[in-house]
N, CA and C atoms as a LAMMPS dump frame, in Angstrom:
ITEM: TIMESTEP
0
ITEM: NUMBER OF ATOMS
309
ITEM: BOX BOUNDS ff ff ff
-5.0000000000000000e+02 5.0000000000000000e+02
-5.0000000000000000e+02 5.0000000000000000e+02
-5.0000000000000000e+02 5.0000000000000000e+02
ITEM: ATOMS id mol type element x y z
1 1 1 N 0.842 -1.158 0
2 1 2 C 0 0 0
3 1 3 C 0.898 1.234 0
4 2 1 N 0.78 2.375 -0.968
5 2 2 C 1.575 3.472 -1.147
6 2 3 C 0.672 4.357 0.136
7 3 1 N 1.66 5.079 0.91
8 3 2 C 1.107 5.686 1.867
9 3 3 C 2.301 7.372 1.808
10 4 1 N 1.92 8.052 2.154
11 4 2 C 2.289 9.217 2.785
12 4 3 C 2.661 9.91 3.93
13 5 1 N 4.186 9.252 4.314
14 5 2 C 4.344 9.865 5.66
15 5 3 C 5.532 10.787 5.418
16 6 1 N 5.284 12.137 6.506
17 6 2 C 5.893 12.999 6.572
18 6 3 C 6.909 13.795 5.263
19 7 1 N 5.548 13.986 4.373
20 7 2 C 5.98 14.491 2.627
21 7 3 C 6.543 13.486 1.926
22 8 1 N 6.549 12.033 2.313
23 8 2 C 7.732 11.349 1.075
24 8 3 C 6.633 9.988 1.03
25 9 1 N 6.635 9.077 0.242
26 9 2 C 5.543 7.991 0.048
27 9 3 C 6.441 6.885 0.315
28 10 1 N 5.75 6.042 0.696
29 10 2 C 6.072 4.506 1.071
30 10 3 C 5.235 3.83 0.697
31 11 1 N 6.118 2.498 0.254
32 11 2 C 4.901 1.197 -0.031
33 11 3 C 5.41 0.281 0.86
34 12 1 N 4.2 0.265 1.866
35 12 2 C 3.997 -0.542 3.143
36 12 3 C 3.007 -1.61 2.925
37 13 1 N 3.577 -2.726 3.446
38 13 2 C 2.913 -3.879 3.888
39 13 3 C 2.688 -4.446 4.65
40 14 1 N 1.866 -5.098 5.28
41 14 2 C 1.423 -5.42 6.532
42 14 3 C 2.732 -6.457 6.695
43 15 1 N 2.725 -7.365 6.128
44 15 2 C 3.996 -8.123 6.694
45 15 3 C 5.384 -7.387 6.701
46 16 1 N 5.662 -6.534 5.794
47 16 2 C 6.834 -5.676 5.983
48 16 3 C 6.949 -4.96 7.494
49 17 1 N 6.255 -4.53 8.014
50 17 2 C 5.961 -3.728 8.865
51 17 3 C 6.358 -4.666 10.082
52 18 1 N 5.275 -5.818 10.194
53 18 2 C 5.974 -6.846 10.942
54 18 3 C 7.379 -7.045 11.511
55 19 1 N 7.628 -7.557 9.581
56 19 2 C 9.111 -7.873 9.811
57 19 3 C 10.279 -6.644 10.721
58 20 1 N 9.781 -5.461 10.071
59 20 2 C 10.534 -4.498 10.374
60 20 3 C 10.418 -4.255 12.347
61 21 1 N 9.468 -4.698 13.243
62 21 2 C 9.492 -4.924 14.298
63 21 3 C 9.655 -5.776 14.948
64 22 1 N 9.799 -7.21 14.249
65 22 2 C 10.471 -8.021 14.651
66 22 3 C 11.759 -7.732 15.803
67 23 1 N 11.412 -8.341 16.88
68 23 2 C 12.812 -7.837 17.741
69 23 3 C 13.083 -6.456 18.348
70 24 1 N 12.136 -5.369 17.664
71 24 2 C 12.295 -4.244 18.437
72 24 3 C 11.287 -4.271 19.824
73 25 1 N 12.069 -3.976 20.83
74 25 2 C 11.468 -3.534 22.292
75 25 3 C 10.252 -2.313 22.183
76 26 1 N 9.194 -2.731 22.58
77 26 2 C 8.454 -1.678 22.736
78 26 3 C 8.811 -0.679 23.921
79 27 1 N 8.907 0.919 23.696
80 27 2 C 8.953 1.731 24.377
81 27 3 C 7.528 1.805 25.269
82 28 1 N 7.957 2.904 26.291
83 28 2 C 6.805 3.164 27.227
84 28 3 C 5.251 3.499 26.536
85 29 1 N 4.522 3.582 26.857
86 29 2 C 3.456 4.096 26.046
87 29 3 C 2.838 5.087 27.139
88 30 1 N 2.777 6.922 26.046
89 30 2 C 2.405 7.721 27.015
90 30 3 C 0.741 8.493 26.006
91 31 1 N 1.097 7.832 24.783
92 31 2 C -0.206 8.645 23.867
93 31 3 C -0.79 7.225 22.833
94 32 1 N -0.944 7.839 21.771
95 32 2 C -1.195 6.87 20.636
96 32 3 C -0.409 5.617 20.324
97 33 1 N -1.184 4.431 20.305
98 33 2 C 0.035 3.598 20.054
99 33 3 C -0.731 2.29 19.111
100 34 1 N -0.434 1.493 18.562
101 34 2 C -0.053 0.426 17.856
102 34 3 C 0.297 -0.664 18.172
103 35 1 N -1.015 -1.991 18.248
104 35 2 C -0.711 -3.182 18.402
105 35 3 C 0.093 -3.941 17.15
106 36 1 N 1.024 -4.487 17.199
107 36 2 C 1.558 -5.545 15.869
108 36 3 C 1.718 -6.526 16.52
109 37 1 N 1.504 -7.429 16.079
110 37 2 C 1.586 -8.921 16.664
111 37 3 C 1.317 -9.292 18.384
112 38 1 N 1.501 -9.641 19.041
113 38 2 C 1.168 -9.386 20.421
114 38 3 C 1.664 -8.136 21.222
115 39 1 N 2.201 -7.355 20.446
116 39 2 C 2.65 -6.223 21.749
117 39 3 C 2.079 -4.805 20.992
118 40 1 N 2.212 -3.696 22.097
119 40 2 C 2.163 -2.617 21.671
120 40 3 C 3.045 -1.217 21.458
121 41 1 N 2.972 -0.887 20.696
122 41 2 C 4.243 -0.018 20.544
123 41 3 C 3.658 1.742 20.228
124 42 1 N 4.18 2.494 20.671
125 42 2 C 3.927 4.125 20.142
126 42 3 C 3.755 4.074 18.955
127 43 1 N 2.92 5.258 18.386
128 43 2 C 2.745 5.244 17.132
129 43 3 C 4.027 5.934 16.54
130 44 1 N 5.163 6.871 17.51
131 44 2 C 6.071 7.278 16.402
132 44 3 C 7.057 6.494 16.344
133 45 1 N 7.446 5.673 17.392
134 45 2 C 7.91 4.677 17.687
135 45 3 C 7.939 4.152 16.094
136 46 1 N 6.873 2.94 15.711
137 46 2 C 6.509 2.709 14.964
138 46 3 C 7.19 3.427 13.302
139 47 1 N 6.757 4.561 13.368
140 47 2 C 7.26 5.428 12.205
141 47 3 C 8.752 5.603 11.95
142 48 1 N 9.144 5.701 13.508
143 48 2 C 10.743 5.759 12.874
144 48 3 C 11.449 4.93 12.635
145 49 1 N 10.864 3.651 13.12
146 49 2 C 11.473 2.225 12.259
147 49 3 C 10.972 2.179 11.141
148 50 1 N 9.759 1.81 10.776
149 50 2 C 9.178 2.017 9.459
150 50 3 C 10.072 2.914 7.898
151 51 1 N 9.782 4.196 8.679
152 51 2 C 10.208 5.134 7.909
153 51 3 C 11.65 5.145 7.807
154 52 1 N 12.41 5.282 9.042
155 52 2 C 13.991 5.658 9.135
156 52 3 C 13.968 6.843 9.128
157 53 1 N 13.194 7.936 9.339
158 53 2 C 13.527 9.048 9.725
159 53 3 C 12.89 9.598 11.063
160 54 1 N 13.356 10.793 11.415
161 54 2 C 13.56 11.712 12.819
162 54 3 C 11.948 11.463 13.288
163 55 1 N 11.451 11.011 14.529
164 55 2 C 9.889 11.376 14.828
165 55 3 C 9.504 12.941 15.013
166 56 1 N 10.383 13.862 14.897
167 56 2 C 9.776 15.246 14.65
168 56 3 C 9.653 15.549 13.032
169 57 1 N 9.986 14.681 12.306
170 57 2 C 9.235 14.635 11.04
171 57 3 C 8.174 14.141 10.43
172 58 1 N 7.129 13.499 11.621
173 58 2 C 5.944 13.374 11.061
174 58 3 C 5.118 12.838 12.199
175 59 1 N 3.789 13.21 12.154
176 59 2 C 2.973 13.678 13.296
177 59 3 C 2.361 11.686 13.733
178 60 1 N 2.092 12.003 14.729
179 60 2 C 1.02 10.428 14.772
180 60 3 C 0.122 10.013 14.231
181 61 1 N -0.465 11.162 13.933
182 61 2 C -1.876 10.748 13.003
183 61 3 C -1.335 10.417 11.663
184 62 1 N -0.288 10.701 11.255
185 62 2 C 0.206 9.746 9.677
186 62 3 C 0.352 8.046 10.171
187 63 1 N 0.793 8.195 10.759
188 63 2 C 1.458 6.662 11.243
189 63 3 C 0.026 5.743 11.731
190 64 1 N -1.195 6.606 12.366
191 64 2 C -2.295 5.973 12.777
192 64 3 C -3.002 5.692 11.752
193 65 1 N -2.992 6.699 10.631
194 65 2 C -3.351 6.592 8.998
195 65 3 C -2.983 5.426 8.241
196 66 1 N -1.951 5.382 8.513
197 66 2 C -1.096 4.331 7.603
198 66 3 C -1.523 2.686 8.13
199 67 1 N -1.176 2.758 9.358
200 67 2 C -1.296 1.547 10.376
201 67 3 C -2.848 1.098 10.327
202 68 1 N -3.909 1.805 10.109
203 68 2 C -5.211 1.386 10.084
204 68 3 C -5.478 1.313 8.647
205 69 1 N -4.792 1.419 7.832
206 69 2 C -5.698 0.91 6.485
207 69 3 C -4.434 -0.524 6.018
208 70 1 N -3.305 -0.744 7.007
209 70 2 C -2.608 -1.675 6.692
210 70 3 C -3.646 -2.968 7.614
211 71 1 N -4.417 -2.279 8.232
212 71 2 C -5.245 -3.473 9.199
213 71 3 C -4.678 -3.756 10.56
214 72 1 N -4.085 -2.865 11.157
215 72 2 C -3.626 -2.756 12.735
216 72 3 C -4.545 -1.828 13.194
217 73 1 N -4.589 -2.316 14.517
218 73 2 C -5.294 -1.895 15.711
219 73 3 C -4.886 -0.654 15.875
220 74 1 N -5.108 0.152 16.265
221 74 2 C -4.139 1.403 17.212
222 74 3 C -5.744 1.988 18.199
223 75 1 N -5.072 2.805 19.189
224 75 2 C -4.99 2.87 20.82
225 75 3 C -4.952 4.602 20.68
226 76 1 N -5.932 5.259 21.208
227 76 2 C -5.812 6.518 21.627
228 76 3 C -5.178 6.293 22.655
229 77 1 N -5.707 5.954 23.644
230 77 2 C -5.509 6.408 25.293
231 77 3 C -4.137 5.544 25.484
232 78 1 N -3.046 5.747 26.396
233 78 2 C -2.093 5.237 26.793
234 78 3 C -2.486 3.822 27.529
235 79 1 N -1.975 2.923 27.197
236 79 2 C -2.214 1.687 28.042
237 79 3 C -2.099 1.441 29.662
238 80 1 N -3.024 0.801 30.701
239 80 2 C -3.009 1.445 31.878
240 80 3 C -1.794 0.647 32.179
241 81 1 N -1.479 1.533 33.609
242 81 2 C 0.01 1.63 33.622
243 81 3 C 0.035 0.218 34.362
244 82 1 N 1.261 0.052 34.358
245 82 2 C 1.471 -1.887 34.823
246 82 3 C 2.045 -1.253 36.322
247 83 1 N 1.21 -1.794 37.647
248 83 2 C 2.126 -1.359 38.794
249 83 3 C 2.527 -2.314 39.238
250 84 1 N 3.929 -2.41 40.013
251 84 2 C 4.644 -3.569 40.421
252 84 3 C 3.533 -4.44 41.471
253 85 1 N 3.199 -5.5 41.512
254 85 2 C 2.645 -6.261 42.852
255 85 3 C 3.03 -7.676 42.669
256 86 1 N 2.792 -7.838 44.14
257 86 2 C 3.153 -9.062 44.558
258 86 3 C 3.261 -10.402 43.963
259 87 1 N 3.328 -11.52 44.475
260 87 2 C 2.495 -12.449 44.102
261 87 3 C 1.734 -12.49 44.743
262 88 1 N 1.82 -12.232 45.797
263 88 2 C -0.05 -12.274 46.907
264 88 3 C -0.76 -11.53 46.477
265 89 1 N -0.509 -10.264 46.063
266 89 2 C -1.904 -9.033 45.832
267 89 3 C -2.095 -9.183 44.575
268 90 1 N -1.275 -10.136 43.672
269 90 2 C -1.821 -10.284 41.974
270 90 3 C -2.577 -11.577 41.889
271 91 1 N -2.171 -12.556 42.853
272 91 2 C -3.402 -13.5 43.254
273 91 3 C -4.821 -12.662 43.665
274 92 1 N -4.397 -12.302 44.928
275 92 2 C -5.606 -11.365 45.456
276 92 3 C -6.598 -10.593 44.783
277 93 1 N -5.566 -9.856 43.551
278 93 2 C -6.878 -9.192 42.484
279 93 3 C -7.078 -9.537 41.59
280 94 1 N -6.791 -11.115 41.032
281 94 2 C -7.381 -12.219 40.174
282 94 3 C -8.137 -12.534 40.6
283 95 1 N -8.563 -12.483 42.249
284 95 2 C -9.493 -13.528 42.839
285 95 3 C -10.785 -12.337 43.369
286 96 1 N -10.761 -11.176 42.832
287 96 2 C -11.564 -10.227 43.226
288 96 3 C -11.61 -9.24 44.207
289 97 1 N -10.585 -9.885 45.4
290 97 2 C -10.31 -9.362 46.661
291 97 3 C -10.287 -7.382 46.504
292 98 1 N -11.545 -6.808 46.83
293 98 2 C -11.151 -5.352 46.731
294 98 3 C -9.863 -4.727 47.351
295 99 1 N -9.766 -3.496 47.02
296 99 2 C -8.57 -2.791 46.996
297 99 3 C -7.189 -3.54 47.459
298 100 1 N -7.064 -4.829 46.567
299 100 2 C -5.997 -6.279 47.091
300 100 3 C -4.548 -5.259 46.398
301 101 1 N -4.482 -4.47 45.261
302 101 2 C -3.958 -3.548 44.318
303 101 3 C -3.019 -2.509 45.227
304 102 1 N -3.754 -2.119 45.942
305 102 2 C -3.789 -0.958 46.751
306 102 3 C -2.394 -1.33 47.952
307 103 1 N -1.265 -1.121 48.118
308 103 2 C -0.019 -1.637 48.832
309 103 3 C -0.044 0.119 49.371
């Protein structure tokens, strides 16, 4: 698929795209982001592997553009945050136990 990010065109493919994250670590997630294969990744994140250029050269909404007509998911809201717990209080709030979370 010929796409348009940050003034220059690409022909992206869903498996290219893949491949191209293959092995990369997903960064933190604080805005928009992008499921590929089981994980999730930022959307500029995303772009600057993709693309190979600077993420102040092209906004998220290209990359959310691109990524949804390649047939990926993407994520307004930041993913909720992972807080460290136990093994007792992650039993505890598997098992319903209110505010079990709460240390």
């Amino acid at each position: 698929m010929r796409c348009v990010i940050a003034r220059y065109p690409f022909d992206l493919t869903k498996d290219g795209v893949m491949d191209s994250m293959k092995g990369i670590t997903p960064e933190p997630v604080t805005g928009e982001s992008v499921t590929i294969g089981r994980r999730r990744y930022p959307v500029k994140q995303v772009g600057e592997i993709i693309t190979r250029q600077d993420r102040r050269d092209f906004t998220g909404g290209e990359v959310v553009r691109a990524m949804v007509r390649l047939g990926f998911t993407c994520h307004e809201n930041p993913a909720t945050p992972v807080q460290d717990l136990t093994p007792l209080q992650s039993a505890s709030a598997l098992l319903g136990a209110p505010g079990a979370w709460e240390a």
